[in-house]
N, C-alpha and C positions, 0 to 999 in steps of 0.2 A: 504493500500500500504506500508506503513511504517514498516507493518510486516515485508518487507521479505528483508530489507535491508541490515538485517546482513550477507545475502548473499553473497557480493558485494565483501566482505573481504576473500572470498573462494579462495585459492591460488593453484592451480592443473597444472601440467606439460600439456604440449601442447600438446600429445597423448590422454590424458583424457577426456573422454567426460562428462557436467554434464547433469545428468539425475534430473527432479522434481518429482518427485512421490507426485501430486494433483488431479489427477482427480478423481471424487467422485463420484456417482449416484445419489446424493442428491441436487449435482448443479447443474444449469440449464446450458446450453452448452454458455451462452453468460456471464454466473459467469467466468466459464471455460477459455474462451478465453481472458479476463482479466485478469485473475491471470496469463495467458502464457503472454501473453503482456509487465506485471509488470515485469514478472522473466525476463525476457529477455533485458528489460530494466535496468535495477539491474545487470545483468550478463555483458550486455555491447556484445553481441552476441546469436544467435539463441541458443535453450536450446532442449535436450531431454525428454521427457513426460514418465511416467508411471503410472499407478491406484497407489491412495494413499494406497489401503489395498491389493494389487492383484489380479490376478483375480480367482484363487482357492479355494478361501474364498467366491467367491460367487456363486450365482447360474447360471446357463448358462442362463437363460435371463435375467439375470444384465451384465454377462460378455460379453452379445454378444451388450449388450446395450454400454459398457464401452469399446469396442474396437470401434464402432462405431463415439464415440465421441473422440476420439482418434484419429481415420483418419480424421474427419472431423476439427479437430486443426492441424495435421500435413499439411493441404492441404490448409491452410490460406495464 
């Protein structure tokens, strides 16, 4: 947790949205949902998600996998 604290100190005009680019394939969707938990907490308000590598970099069934966990964080 303590990671991502130096987040906290992120200073962005009030149009800005911040986006996290963590979601991985390699974590389980319940890793996932805590590191959105942490950031948000740390942020001090709800956060934007993105694949931490993109999703053109992988193959269509990672990326269909990685959008999947994606909505299912967005819908927490």
């Amino acid at each position: 947790e303590g990671f991502y604290n130096v987040l906290e100190g992120i200073k962005l005009p009030p149009e800005v949205r911040f986006v996290a680019g963590f979601v991985h394939d390699k974590r389980t969707g319940e890793e996932n949902k805590q590191i959105l938990e942490i950031l948000e907490k740390v942020r001090g308000h709800r956060v934007d998600i993105a694949c931490s590598c993109g999703l053109g970099r992988q193959t269509p069934k990672v990326a269909e996998k990685l959008i999947k966990v994606s909505q299912e964080l967005t819908n927490v």
